[in-house]
Structures are given as C-alpha cells and as structure tokens.
Phi, psi and omega in degrees: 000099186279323217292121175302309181299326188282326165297334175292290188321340186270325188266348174275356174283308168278020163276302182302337152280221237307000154297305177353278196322325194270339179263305254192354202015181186345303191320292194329291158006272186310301156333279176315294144019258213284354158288321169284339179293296188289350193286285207286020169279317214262001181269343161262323166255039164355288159326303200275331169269001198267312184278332180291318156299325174334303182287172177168174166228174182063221162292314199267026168263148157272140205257350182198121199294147155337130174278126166329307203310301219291312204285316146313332184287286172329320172313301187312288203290347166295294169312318190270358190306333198262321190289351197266327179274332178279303147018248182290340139319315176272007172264314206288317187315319176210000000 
C-alpha cells in the first residue's frame, strides 16, 4: 500500500477495530466487519469496482460505469460512518 488514502482509510479502519474491541469486545468487532470490509474495498479498489458494476446483461447493463471518484467517496463515507456514530455517543453521555 504506497497510496496515502489507503494507508490513512487502513489506519482509521484499525483504529476503529480497536476502539471496537475495547468497547464492545468480538461481538463489536464482528459487527463492525461487514461495514468496513466493503467500505475499504471500494476505496482501494475503486477501478475495479467501477468496471465491474459496468458490466451486465440484459436490462440490468449500464450504459456508463460508476465514476471511481463516486464509488471512492461512498467507501469514505461508509469507513467514517462508525467514528460519526461514536461520536455523537459520546456528546449525547455528556
């Protein structure tokens, strides 16, 4: 990973399993998973998910693939989705 966003999007993703872990133990963890996984998916491989929604058959091919940009951002907001949530728990505690 040369790329400066995928190491920042790698380290607030392990920021975010171990704040978990630390709150919430495995359970959390395991919870948290399936948000992060498809999040930092679509922010290192972008390209690649872009052409790949491209493809299709039938009614359900796209005449123009998702812009990389578009698909990276939704990674982002989806990665920052659990600190925005931790967040505002913690404004509401006090």
């Amino acid at each position: 990973m040369n790329d400066r966003p995928q190491l920042f999007s790698a380290l607030i993703a392990l920021g975010c399993v171990a704040a978990m872990g630390q709150r919430e133990g495995w359970a959390g963890i395991l919870a948290l998973l399936p948000l992060l996984v498809p999040a930092l998916g679509m922010i290192w491989y972008s390209g690649s998910v872009s052409r790949a929604l491209g493809r299709g058959r039938g009614l359900r091919r796209a005449r123009h693939p998702t812009p990389p940009a578009a698909i990276r951002a939704l990674g982002w907001v989806l990665l920052l989705m659990p600190l925005l949530a931790l967040a505002l728990q913690r404004l509401r505690a006090d």
